[in-house]
C-alpha positions as CSV (number, residue, x, y, z in Angstrom):
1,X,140.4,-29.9,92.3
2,X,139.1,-32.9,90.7
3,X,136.0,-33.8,89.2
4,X,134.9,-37.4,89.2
5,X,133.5,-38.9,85.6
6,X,129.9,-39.5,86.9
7,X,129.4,-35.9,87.8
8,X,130.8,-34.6,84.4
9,X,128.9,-37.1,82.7
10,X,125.4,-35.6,84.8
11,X,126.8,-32.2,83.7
12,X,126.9,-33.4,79.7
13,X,123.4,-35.1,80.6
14,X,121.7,-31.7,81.4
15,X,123.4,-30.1,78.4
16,X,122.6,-32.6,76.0
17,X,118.7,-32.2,77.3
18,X,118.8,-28.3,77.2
19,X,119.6,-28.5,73.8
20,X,117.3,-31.0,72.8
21,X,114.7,-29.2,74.5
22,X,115.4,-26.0,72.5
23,X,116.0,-28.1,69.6
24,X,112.9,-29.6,69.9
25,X,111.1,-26.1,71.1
26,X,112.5,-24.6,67.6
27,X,111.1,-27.6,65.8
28,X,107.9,-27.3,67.1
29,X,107.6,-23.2,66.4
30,X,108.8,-24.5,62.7
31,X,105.5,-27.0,62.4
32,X,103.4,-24.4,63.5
33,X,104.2,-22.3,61.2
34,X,103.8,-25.2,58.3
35,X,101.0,-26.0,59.4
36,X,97.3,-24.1,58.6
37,X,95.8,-21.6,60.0
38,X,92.8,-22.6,61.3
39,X,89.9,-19.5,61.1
40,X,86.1,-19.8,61.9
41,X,84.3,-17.1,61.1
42,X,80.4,-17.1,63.5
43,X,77.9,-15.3,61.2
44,X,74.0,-14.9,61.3
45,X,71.9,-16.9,59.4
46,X,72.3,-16.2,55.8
47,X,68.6,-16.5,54.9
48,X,67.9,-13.5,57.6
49,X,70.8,-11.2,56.9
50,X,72.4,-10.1,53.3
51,X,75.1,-9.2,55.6
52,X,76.5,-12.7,56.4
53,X,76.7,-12.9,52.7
54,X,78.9,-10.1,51.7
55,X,80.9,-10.6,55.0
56,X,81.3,-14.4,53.7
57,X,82.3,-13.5,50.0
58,X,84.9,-10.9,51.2
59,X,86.9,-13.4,54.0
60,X,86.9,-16.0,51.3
61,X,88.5,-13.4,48.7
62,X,90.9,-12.6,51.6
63,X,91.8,-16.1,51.9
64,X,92.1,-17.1,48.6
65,X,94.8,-13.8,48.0
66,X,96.4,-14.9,50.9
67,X,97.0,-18.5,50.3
68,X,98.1,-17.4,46.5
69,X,101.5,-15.8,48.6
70,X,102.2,-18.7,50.2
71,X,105.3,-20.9,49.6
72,X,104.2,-24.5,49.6
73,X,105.9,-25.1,53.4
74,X,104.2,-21.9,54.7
75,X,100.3,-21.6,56.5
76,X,97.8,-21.5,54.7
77,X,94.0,-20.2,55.5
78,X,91.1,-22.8,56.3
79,X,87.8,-21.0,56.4
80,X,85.0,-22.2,58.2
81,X,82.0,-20.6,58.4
82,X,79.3,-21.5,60.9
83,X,76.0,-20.0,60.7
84,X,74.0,-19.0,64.5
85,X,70.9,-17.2,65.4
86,X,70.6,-15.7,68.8
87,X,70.0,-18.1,71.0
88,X,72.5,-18.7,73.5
89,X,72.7,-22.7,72.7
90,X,73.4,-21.7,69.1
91,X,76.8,-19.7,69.8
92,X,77.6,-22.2,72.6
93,X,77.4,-25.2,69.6
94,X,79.4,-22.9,67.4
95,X,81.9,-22.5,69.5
96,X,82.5,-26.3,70.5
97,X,83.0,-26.9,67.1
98,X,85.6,-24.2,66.9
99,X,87.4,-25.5,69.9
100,X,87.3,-29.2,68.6
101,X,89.1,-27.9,65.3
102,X,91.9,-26.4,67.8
103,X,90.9,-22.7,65.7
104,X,93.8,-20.2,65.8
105,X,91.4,-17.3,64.9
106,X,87.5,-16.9,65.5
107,X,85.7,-14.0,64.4
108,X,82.6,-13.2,65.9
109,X,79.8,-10.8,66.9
110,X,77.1,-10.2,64.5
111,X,74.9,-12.0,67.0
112,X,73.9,-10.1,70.2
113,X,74.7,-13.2,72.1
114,X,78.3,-13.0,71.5
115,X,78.6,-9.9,74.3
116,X,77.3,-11.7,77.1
117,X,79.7,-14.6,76.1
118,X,83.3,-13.0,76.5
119,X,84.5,-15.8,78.8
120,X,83.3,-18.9,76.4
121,X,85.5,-17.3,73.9
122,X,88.4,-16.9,75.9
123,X,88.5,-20.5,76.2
124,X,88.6,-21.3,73.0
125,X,92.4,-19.8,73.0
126,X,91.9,-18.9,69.9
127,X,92.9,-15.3,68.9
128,X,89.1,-13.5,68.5
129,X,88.4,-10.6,66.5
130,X,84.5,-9.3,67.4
131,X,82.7,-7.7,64.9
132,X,81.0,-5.5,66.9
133,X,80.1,-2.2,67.8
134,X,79.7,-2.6,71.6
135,X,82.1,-0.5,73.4
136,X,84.1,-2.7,75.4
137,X,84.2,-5.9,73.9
138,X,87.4,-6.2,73.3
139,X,88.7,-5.0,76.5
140,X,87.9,-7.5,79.1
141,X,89.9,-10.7,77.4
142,X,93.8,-11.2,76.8
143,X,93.2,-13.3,73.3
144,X,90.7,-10.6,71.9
145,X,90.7,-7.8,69.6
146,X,87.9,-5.6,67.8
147,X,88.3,-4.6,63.6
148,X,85.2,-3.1,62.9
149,X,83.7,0.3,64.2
150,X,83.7,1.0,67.5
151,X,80.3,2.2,68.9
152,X,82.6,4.8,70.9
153,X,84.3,6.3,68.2
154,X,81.2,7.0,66.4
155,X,79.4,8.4,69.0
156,X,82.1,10.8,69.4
157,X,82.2,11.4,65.7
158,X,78.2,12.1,65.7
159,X,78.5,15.0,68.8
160,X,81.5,16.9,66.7
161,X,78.7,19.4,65.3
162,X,76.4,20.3,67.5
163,X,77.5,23.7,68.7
164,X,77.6,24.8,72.6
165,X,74.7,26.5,74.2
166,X,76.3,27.9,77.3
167,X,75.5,31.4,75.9
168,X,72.4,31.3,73.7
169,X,69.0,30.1,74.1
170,X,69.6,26.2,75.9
171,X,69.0,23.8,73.5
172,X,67.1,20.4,73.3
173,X,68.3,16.7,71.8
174,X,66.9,13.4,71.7
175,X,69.2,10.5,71.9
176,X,67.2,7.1,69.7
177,X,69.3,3.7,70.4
178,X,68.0,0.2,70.0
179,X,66.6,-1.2,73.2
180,X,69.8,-3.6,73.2
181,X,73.3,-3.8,75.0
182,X,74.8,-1.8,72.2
183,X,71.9,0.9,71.9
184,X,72.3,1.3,75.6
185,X,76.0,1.6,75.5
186,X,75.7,4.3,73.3
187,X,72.9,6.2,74.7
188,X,74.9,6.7,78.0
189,X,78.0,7.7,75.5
190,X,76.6,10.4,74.0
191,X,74.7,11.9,76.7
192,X,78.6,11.9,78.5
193,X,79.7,13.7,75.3
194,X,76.9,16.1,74.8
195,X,76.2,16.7,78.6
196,X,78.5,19.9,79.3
197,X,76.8,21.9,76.8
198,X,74.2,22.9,78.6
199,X,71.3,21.1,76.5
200,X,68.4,19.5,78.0
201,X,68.9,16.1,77.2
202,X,65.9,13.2,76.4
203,X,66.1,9.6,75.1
204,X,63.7,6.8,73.4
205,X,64.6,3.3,72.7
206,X,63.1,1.2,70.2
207,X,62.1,-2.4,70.2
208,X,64.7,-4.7,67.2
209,X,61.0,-5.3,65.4
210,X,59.5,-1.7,65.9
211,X,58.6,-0.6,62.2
212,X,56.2,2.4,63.1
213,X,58.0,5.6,63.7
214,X,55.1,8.0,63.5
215,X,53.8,8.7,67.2
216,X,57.3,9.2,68.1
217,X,58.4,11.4,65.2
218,X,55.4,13.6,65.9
219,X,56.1,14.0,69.7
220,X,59.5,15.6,69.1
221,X,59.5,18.0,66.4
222,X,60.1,20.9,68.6
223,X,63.8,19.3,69.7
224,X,66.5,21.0,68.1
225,X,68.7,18.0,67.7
226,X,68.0,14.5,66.9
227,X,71.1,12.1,67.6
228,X,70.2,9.2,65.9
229,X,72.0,5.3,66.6
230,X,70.8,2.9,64.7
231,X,70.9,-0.2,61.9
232,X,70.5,1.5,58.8
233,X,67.1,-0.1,57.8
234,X,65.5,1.6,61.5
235,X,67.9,4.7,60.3
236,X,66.0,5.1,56.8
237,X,62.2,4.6,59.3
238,X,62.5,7.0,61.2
239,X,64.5,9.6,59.1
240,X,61.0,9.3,57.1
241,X,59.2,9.8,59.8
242,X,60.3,12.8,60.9
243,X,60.2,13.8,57.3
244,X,56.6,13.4,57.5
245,X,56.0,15.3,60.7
246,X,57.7,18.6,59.2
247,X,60.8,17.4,61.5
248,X,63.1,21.1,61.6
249,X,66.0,20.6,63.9
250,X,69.6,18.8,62.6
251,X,70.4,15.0,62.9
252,X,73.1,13.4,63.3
253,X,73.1,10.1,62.5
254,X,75.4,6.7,62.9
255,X,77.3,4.9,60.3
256,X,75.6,2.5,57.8
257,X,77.6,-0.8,57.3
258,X,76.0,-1.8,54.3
259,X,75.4,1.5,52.5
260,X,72.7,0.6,50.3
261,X,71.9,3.9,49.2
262,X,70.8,6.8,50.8
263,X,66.6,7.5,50.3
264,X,65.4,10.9,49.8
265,X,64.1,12.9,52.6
266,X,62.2,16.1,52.3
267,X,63.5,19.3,54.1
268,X,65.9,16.9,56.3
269,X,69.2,18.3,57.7
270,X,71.0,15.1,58.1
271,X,75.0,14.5,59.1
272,X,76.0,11.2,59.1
273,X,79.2,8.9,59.8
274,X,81.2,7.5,57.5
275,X,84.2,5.5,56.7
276,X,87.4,6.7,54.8
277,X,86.0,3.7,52.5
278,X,82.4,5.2,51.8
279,X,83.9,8.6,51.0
280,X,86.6,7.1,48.8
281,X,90.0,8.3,50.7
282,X,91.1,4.8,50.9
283,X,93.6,3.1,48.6
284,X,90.5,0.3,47.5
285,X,90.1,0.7,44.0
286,X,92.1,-2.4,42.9
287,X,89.8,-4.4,45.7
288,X,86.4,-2.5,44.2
289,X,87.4,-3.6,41.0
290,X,88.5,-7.2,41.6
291,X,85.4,-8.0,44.2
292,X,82.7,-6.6,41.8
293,X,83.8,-8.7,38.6
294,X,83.7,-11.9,41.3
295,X,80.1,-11.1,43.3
296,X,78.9,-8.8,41.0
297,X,78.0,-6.6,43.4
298,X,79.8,-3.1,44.7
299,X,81.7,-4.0,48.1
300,X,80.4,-1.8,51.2
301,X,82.5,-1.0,54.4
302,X,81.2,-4.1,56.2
303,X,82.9,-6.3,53.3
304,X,86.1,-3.9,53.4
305,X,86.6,-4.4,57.1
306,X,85.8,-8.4,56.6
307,X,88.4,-8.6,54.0
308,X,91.3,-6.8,56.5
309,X,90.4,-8.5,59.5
310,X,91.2,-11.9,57.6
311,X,94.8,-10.7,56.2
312,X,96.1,-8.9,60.2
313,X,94.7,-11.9,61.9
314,X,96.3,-14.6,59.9
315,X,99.7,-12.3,60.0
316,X,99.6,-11.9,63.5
317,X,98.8,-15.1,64.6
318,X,101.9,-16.7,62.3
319,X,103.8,-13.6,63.5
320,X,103.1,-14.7,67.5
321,X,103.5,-18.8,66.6
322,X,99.9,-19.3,66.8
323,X,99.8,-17.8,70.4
324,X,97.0,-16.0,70.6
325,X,97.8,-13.2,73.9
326,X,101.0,-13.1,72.2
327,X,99.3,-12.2,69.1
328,X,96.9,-9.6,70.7
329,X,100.5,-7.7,72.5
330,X,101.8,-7.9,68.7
331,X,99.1,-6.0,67.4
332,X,98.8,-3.5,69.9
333,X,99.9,0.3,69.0
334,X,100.9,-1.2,65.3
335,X,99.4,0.5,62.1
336,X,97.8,-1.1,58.7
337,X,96.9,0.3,55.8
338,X,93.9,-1.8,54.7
339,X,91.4,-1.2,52.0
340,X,88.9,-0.3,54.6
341,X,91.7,2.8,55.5
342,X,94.1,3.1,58.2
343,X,93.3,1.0,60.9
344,X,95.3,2.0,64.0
345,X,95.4,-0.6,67.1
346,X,95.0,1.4,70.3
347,X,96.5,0.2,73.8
348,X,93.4,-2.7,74.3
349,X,93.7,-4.2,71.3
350,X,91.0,-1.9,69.7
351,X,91.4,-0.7,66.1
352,X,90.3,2.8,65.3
353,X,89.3,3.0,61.9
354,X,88.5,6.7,59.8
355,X,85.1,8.6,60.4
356,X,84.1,11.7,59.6
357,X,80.6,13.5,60.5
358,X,79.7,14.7,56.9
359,X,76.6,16.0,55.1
360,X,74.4,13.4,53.8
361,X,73.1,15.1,50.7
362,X,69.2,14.4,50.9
């Protein structure tokens, strides 16, 4: 059978134009990967929160260490940090800009806005990382993934303890949370962990500008077991409220990010959560070191889990050619070992860093 010259030549045609498509397909993947990496980082307003600080010196280290391994053709990190308080038109402004810089990461979630906002982020098609402690965050979009603590996981972490009442006496607990979406979140946790042991269970909320702890401390010192969920500076209180009321029963008490320093509480029984990091089973001694002589300050778990999150998220998103759902399948299931500890991604895109429940000393 013949074949007439037009038709071959329509058959070179389609050829020639599938390879130049995956030629030009191949030469696009190899730009992207020349070209920066483009990483906003949505903080609080430095002038309300020392946090935004430390966070801010230990992404720029990150950076900086990370651009120092770079060949001159390869990615390197552009920071750019935008400050936001909580209003709603804030975040939305923030977020604009990120789009407008075409960002291949955003990390975000200091603000309590940034919960109700899951869908503006998606859009931004940017791979996000959410530094935050609400439960499902990171679940409910395809670009998104959580390293930080996980309200969960330290809710779970704060019930190991209390010991089962199904033949003694029944016991009592009180559940304190921030009147918030988190606090909320984590009320209804922990009453799901604690609520087969047959303990009568109570909960309060407090207000995010509630300084007086008295009244309340007084009305519950017969309850045998205070679980406690809350910022550190609310932690430290109340804990010296109940110190004042002749408190007897055992708490058991969330992580602190910053760690300034545990105050001392009279005839307390205090367990609390903490890192790998805080307890010093994490390979971070060369990071201590280095980040003290440069901020003269000692680095705290928040600034350990800043200066990770900057080092996966760059890798993955060069790893997935700046795709960010691609980037979110790659990190899925994978393990790191970060100065923060082993940080293990679970099947959402969730890392799980190391707690432990451990006496506080006071």
């Amino acid at each position: 059978m013949k074949i007439r010259l037009p038709i071959l030549t329509v058959l070179a045609a389609i050829l020639f134009g599938c390879v130049s498509n995956v030629e030009k397909s191949n030469r696009q993947i190899a730009l992207k990967a020349m070209s920066p990496i483009e990483m906003g980082v949505i903080l609080p307003k430095s002038e309300n929160s020392e946090l935004a600080a430390e966070i801010k010196n230990a992404m720029t280290f990150a950076a900086e260490e990370f651009n120092s391994l770079q060949t001159k053709n390869s990615s390197k990190i552009n920071l750019l940090f935008l400050e936001t308080g909580n209003s709603k038109e804030e975040l939305y402004t923030a977020i604009e800009v990120l789009k407008l810089r075409n960002a291949d990461v955003i990390h975000a979630g200091f603000t309590k806005q940034c919960a109700f906002e899951l869908k503006k982020f998606e859009e931004t098609g940017a791979l996000v990382n959410f530094f935050s402690q609400y439960p499902p965050i990171a679940t409910q979009t395809e670009n998104a993934v959580r390293i930080f603590l996980n309200g969960a996981q330290v809710c779970e972490e704060m019930t190991k303890k209390i010991p089962t009442a199904k033949t003694e006496e029944k016991k009592s607990e009180i559940i304190l949370a921030e009147d918030s979406v988190l606090g909320k979140s984590c009320t209804e946790f922990l009453k799901f962990q604690t609520g087969s042991l047959n303990i009568k269970i109570f909960t309060e909320s407090f207000s995010e500008n509630e300084e007086n702890f008295s009244l309340l401390a007084q009305s519950i010192t017969n309850i045998d077991y205070v679980l406690l969920y809350a910022p550190e500076e609310k932690q430290n209180a109340i804990l010296k409220s109940l110190s004042e009321a002749g408190f007897k029963g055992r708490i058991y008490a969330s992580c602190a990010l910053q760690n300034k320093g545990a105050n001392s509480f009279k005839n307390l029984k205090i367990e609390k959560v903490k890192s790998a990091f805080e307890l010093g089973k994490t390979n971070a001694a060369e990071f201590k070191s280095a980040y003290q002589k440069r901020f003269k300050s000692r680095p705290n778990l928040a600034a350990a889990v800043a200066y990770d999150s900057v080092k996966i998220t760059a890798n993955a998103i060069l790893n997935a050619a700046k795709d960010a759902k691609a980037a979110k399948l790659l990190l899925k299931g994978k393990t790191f070992e970060g100065v923060s500890g082993k940080i293990e991604f679970d099947s959402y895109g969730d890392a799980v860093l190391p707690l432990e429940l451990v006496n506080d000393g006071r």
